[in-house]
C-alpha positions in Angstrom: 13.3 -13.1 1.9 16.2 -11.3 1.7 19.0 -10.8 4.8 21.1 -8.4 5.5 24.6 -8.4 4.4 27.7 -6.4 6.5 26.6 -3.6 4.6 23.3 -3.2 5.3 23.7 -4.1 9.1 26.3 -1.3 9.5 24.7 1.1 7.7 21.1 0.8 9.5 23.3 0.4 12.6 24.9 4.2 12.2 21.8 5.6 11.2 20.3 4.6 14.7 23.0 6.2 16.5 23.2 9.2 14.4 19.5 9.9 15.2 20.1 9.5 18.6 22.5 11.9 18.6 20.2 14.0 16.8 16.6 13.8 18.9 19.1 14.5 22.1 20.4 17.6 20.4 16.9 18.7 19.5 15.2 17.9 22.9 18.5 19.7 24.6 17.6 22.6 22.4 20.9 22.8 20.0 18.5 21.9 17.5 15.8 24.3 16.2 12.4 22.5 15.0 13.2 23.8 11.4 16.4 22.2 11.9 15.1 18.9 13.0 12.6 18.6 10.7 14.5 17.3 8.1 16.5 14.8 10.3 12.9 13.6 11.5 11.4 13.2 8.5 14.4 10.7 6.8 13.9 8.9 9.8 10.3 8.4 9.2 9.0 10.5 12.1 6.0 13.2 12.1 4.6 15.4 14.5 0.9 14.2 14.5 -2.3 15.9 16.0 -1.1 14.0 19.9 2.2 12.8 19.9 4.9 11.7 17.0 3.9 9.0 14.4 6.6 6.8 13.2 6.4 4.6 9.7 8.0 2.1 9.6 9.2 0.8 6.3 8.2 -3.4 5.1 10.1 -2.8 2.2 7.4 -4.5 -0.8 5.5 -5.8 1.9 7.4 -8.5 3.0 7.5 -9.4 6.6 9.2 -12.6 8.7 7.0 -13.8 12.1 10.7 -13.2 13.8 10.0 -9.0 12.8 6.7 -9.4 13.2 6.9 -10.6 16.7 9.4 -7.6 17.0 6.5 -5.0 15.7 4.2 -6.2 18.4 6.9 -5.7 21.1 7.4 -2.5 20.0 3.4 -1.8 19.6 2.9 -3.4 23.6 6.3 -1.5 24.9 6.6 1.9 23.2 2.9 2.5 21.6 -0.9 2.1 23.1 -0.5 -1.8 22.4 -1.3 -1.5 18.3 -0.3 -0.7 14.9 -1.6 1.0 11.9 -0.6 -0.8 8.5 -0.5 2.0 5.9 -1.2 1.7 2.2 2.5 2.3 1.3 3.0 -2.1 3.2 4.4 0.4 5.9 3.2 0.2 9.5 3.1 3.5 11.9 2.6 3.6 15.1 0.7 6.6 16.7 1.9 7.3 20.3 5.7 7.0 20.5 7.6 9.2 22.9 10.3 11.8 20.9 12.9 10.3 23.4 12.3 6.6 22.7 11.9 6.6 18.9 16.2 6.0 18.9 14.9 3.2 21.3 12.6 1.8 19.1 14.9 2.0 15.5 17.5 0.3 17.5 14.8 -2.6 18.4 14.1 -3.2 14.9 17.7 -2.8 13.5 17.9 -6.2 15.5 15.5 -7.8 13.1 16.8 -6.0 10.0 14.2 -3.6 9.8 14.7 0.7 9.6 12.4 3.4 9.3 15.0 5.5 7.3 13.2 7.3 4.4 9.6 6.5 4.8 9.0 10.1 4.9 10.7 13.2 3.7 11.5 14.4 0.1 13.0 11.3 -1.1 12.5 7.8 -2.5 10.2 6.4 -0.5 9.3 2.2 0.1 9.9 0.6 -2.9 6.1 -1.3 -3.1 5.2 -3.8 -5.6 2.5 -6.9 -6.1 1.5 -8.5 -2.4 1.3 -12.0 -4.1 4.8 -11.7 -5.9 6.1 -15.2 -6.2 3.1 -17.4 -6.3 0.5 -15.6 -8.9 -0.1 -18.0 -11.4 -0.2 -14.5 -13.8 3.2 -12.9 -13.0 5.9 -13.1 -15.7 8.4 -12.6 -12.9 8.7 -12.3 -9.8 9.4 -8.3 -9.0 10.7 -8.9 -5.6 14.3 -8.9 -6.4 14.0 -5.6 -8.7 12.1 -4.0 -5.6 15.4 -5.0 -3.0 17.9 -3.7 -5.8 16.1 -0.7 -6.1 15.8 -0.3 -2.3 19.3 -0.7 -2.0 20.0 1.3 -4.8 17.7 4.6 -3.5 18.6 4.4 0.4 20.4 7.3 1.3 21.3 7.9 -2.4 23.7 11.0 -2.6 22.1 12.7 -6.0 18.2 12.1 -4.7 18.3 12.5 -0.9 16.7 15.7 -1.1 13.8 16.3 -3.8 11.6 18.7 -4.6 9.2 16.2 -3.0 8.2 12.8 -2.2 8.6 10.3 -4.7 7.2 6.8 -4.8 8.0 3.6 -7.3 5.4 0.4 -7.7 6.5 -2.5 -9.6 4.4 -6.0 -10.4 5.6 -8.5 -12.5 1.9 -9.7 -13.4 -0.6 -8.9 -16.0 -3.2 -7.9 -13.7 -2.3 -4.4 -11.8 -2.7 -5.0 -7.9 -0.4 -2.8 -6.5 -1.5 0.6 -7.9 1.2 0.9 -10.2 -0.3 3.9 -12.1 -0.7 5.9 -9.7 2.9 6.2 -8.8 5.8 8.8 -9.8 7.5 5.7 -11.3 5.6 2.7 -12.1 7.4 -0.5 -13.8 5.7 -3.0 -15.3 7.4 -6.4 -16.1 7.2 -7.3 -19.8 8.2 -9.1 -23.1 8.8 -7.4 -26.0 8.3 -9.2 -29.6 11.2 -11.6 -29.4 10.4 -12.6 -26.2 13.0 -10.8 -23.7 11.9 -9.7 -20.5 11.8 -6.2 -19.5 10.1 -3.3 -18.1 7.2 -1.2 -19.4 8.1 2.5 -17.4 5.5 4.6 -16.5 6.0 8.2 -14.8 3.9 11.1 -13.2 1.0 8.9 -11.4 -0.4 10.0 -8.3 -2.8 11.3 -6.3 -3.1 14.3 -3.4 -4.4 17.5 -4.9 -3.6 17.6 -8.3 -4.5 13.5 -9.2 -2.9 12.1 -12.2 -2.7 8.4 -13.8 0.8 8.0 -15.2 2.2 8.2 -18.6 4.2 5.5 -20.1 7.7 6.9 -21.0 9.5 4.0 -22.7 7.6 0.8 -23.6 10.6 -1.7 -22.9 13.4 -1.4 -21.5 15.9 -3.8 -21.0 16.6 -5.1 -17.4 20.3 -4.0 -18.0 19.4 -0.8 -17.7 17.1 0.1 -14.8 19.2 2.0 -12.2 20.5 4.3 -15.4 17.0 5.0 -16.5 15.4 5.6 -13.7 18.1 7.8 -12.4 17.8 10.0 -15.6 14.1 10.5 -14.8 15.2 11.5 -11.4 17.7 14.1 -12.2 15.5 15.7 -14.5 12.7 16.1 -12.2 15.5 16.7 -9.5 16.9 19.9 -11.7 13.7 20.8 -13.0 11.0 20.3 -10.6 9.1 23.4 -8.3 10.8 24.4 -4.8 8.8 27.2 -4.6 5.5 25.6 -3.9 4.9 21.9 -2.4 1.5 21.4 -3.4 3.0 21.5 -7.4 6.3 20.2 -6.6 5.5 16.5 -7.7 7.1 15.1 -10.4 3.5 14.6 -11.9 3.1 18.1 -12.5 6.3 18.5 -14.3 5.2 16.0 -16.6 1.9 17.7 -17.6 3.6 21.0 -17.6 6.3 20.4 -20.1 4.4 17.4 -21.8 5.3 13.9 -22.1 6.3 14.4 -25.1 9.4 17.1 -24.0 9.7 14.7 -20.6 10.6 12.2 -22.6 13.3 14.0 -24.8 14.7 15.5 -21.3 15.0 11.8 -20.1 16.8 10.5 -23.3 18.9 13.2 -23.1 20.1 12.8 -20.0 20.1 9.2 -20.4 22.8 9.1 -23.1 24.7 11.3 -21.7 24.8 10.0 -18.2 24.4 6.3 -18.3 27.8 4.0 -17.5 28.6 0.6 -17.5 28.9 0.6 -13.9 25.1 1.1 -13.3 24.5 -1.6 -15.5 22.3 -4.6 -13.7 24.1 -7.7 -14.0 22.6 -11.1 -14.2 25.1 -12.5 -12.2 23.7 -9.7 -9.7 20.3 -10.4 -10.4 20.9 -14.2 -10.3 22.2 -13.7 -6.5 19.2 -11.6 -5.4 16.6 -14.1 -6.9 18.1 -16.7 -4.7 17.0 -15.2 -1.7 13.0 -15.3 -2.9 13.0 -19.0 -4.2 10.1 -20.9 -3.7 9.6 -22.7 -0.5 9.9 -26.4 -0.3 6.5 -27.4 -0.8 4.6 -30.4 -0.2 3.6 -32.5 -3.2 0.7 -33.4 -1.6 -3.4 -32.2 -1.5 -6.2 -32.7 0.4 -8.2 -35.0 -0.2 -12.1 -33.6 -2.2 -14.1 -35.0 -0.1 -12.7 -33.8 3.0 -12.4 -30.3 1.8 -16.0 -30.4 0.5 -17.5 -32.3 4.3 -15.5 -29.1 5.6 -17.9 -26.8 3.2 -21.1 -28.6 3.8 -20.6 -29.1 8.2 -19.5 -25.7 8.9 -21.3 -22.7 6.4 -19.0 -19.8 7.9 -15.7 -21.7 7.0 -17.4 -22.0 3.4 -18.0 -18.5 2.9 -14.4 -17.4 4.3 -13.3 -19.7 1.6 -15.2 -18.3 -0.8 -14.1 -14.8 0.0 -11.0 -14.4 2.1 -8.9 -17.2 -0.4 -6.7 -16.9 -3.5 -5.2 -19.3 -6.2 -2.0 -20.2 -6.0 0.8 -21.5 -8.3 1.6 -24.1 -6.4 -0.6 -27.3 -6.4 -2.1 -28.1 -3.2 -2.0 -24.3 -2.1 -3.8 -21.4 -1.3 -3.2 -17.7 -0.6 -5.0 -16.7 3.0 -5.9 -13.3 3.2 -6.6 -11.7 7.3 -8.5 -8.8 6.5 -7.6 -5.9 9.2 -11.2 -4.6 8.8 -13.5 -6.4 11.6 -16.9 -4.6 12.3 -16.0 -2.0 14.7 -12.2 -2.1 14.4 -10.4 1.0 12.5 -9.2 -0.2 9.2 -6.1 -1.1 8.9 -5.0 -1.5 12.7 -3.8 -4.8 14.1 -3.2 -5.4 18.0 0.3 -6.6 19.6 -1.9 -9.8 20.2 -3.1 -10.1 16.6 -0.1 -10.0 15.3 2.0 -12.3 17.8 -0.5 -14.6 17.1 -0.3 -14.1 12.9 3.4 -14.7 13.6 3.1 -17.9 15.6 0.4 -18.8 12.5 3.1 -18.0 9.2 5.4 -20.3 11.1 3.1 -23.3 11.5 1.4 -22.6 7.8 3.3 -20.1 6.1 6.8 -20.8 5.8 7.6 -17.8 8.6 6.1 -15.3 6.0 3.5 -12.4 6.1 2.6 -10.4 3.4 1.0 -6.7 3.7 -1.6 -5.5 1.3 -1.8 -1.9 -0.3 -5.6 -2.2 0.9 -4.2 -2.3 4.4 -5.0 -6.2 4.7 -2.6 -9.3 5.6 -1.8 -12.3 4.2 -0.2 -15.9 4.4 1.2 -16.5 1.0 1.7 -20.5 1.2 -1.0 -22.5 2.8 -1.2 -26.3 2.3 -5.0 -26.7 1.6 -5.3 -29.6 4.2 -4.3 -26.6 6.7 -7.2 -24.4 6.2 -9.7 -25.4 8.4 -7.6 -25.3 11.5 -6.3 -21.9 10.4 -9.5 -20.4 10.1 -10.4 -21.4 13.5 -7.4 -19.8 15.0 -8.2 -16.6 12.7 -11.8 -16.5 13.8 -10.4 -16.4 17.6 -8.4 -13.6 16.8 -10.7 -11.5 14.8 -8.6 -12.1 11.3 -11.4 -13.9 9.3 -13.8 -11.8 8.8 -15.3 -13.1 5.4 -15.5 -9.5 3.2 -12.7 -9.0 1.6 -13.1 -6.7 -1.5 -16.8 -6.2 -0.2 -17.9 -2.9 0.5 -16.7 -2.8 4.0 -13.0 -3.7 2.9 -12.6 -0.3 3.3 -9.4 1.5 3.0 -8.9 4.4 5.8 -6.5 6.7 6.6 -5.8 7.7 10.1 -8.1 11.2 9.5 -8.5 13.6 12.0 -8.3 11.4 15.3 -4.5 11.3 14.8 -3.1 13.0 11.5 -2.1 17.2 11.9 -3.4 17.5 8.7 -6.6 16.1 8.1 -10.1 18.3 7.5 -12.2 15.6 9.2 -12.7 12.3 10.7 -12.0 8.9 9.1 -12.2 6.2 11.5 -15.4 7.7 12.6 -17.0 7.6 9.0 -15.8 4.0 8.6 -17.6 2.9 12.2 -20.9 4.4 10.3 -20.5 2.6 7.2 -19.8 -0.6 9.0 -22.8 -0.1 11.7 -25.2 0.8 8.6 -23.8 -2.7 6.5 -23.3 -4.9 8.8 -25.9 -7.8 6.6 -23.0 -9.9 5.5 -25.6 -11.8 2.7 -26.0 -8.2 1.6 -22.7 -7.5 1.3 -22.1 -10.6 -0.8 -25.2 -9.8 -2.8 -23.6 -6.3 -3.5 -20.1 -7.7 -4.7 -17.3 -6.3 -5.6 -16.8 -3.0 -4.5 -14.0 -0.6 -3.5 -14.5 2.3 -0.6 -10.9 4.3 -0.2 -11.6 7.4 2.4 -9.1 10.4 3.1 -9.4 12.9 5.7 -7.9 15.4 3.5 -6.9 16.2 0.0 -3.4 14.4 0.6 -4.9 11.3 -0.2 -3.6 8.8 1.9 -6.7 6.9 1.7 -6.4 6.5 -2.1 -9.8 7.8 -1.5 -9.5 9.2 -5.9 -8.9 4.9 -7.0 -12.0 3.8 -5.2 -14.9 2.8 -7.1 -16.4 4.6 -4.3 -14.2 7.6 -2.7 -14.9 9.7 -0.1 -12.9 12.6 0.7 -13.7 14.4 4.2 -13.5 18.3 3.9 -13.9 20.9 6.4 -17.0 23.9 5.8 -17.0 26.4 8.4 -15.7 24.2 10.9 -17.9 21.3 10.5 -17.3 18.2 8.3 -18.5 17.4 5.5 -17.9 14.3 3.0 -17.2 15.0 -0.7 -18.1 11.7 -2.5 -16.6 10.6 -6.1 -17.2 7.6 -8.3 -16.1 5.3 -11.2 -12.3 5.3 -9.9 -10.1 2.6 -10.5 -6.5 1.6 -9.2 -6.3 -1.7 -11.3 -5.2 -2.0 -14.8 -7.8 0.6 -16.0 -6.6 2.8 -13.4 -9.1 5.9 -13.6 -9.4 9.0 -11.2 -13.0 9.3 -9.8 -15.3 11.6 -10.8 -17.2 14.2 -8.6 -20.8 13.3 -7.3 -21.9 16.4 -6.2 -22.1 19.0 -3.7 -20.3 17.5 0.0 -22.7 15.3 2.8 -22.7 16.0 6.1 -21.3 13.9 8.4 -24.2 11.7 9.7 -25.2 10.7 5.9 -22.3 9.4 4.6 -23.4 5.9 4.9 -27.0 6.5 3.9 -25.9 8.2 1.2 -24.1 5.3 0.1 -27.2 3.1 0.2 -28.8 5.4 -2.2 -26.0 4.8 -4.6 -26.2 0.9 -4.0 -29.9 1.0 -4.7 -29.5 2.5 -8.2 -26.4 -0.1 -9.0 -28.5 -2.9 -7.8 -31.8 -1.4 -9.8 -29.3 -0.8 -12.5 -27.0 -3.7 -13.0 -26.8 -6.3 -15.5 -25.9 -10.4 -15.1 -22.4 -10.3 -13.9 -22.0 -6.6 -13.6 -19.7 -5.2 -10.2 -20.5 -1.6 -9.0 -17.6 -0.1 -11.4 -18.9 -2.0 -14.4 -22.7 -0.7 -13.9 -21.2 2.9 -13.4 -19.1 3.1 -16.5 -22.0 2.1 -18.5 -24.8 4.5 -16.9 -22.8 7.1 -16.2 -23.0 9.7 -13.2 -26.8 10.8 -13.9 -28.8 8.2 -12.2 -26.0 8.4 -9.0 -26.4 12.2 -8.7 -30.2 12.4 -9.3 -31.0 9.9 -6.7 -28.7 11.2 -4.0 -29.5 14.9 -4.7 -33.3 14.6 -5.5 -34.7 16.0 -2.8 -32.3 18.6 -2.8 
């Protein structure tokens, strides 16, 4: 993974203590709030519904058990002794004091880790692909694009201050797992016809109020010329994009107000005009950066069939986490383990200082020191030896981590809703507890398949709740909450926005009014067929008029 250079320490180093200056002037009161906003917010702090929140950026997911071990300090010494991983491969922590958050950014300066623009009207986490580097289906690996661009956007002088947020996705594989389309600037690695690698650009994805899947711009472009191109997308939507009202302010709706068409022009424009040899990638440059994410050195070696298959057959449960909670990988003799941060009763997404000292101490006897965070709010351990897994999955089972459901309908993805977040409508965590309680047959869940739930406790989507194949959007009526539900979204390579069900549940139905939406997929579905498959060829009709028969 890739280390800091002089650089990077010195400038992460400053940052600390200019913050620290900063949350002293504010608490001393020589700083307004609307003056410290701003300062806060670059530094990835928010004022939540109980006490600040702070993100803290995993930069494309990518974590050592050294900061690891360093996130659970901090969970166990500044926070209630947890951590919440987002679906941006951040993690936040709920319950820091103002007065210790300089405290905390100097801790994790130490590992070579920053919070520094994981909020704020910027370019936020670079995010990309959790199994970049061993997906036998990736072209290339993205990792070192996703460093050059972090380095690249981090405190850049043109883009520090947008008309809003702005978030890039890049995956070097065929098949779409990091939500690419859904993002202000998606890249997808490619080939054109005589074989030279490049990317396929997409702009205006994303979700919130207004959802969008993004519109490809340019259908290669050479390597070269990333920081140039992407720059001249950013100017324009930096000179042309709405300060007069946030909720439109997104580069999406630039793009569908002036077209793609004119977007396109604006960005060619610009492009020629602006574009300089000295933004040009290298491949000496790129060469350097690909040597910090070379493969490890693995074994040559495999277990043994029959041992693997006596493993199966003695013990059922490590057989079904195999089934479920495993991935291929590229490497022979390998396998990706997934810990899915969704065990019955356990908010999504939230792992313990214990969980995670103990995932650290784990990567470092089976990983090669490496943990890898999901968009879905899951972990994993990239580079298993096969003749490993058994003993891992009894440590995981001790610790909670194996829980055998992952992509299953209680994968859920869950934002922090209305327990913690200032601007949520209605609960989150609480809904997800329901859905758990009500599905808690694990041979049902496997009988069911495939199925994506993404939740948001208010239009802002942080829950992705508009990509699930099931979302659910909490809403407030009159002071009581309500659950809109939608259907037939997608954040994988036919990315789709969900469709509306109907009229809002109440609260205590959500989950029974899921089960009535299960029974007409299961009535419904053909040999082979997941939830999203059976919906896109029925259609909404037989969804809405079971749910709403009664009605």
């Amino acid at each position: 993974m890739y280390r800091y250079d002089e650089y990077d320490r010195r400038l992460v180093d400053e940052r600390v203590q200019q913050f620290r200056a900063q949350v002293q002037r504010f608490l001393a009161g020589e700083l307004s709030e609307a003056e410290f906003r701003p300062l806060r917010l670059m530094n990835g702090l928010y004022l939540q519904r109980h006490a600040p929140m702070l993100r803290v950026a995993i930069p494309y997911g990518l974590l050592s058990a050294v900061q690891l071990r360093m996130l659970a300090t901090i969970a166990r010494r500044f926070d209630k002794g947890y951590g919440h991983f987002s679906t941006r491969q951040n993690i936040q922590y709920n319950w820091p004091r103002l007065e210790e958050v300089p405290d905390i950014l100097e801790q994790l300066a130490k590992v070579e880790m920053h919070a520094i623009q994981t909020s704020g009207n910027c370019v936020r986490n670079i995010t990309a692909d959790h199994l970049a580097g061993v997906a036998a289906d990736e072209l290339e690996d993205p990792r070192p694009y996703c460093e050059l661009l972090r380095q690249w956007s981090t405190l850049h002088p043109e883009f520090s201050y947008l008309p809003r947020k702005f978030k890039i996705a890049v995956t070097g594989a065929s098949r779409d797992r990091a939500a690419v389309q859904v993002h202000d600037i998606g890249l997808y690695l490619v080939r054109n016809a005589v074989g030279e690698l490049g990317f396929r650009v997409l702009v205006g994805g994303g979700q919130g109020r207004t959802p969008y899947i993004g519109l490809f711009i340019r259908e290669f472009l050479e390597r070269r010329h990333l920081f140039s191109y992407l720059e001249s997308i950013l100017r324009v939507y930096n000179r042309l994009g709405r300060r007069d009202n946030k909720y439109k302010a997104r580069v999406k709706i630039l793009v569908n107000a002036v077209g793609l068409e004119r977007f396109t022009e604006l960005v060619e424009e610009d492009w020629q005009y602006t574009r300089r040899p000295e933004l040009e990638l290298p491949e000496s440059g790129l060469e350097y950066m690909r040597g910090f994410f070379a493969a490890p050195d693995y074994r040559t070696d495999d277990v043994d069939a029959t041992t693997l298959a006596q493993w199966r057959r003695e013990t059922p449960d490590f057989a079904r986490w195999m089934d479920r909670n495993l991935a291929a990988h590229k490497a022979p003799g390998y396998q990706v383990v997934y810990m899915p941060l969704k065990a019955p009763g356990e908010p999504p997404g939230d792992a313990t200082a214990e969980q995670m000292d103990a995932i650290a101490d784990m990567a470092e006897r089976y990983s090669f020191a490496e943990i890898r965070v999901t968009h879905d709010q899951n972990l994993l351990l990239a580079h298993v030896h096969r003749s490993q897994l058994y003993e891992l999955w009894e440590q995981l089972r001790e610790q909670g981590l194996a829980t055998p459901n992952l992509g299953l309908l209680t994968d859920m993805i869950c934002c922090p809703g209305l327990d913690f977040c200032s601007l949520a409508n209605a609960g989150s965590i609480p809904i997800a507890k329901q859905i758990n309680e009500h599905f808690d047959d694990l041979d049902y869940l496997h009988d069911i398949g495939e199925l994506s739930i993404k939740m948001s406790g208010c239009v802002n989507a942080c829950g992705h709740h508009h990509i699930g194949h099931i979302g659910i959007l909490g809403v407030d009526k009159r002071g009581k909450e309500f659950y809109q539900l939608t259907l037939g979204g997608d954040a994988g390579n036919n990315a789709a926005i969900g469709a509306r069900l109907g009229p809002a549940v109440p609260k205590d139905v959500v989950a029974l009014t899921i089960d009535q939406l299960l029974q007409v997929y299961l009535e419904q579905r053909e040999s082979g067929e997941r939830f999203i498959d059976t919906y896109r060829r029925i259609g909404m009709a037989p969804f809405k008029e079971r749910v709403y028969a009664d009605h």
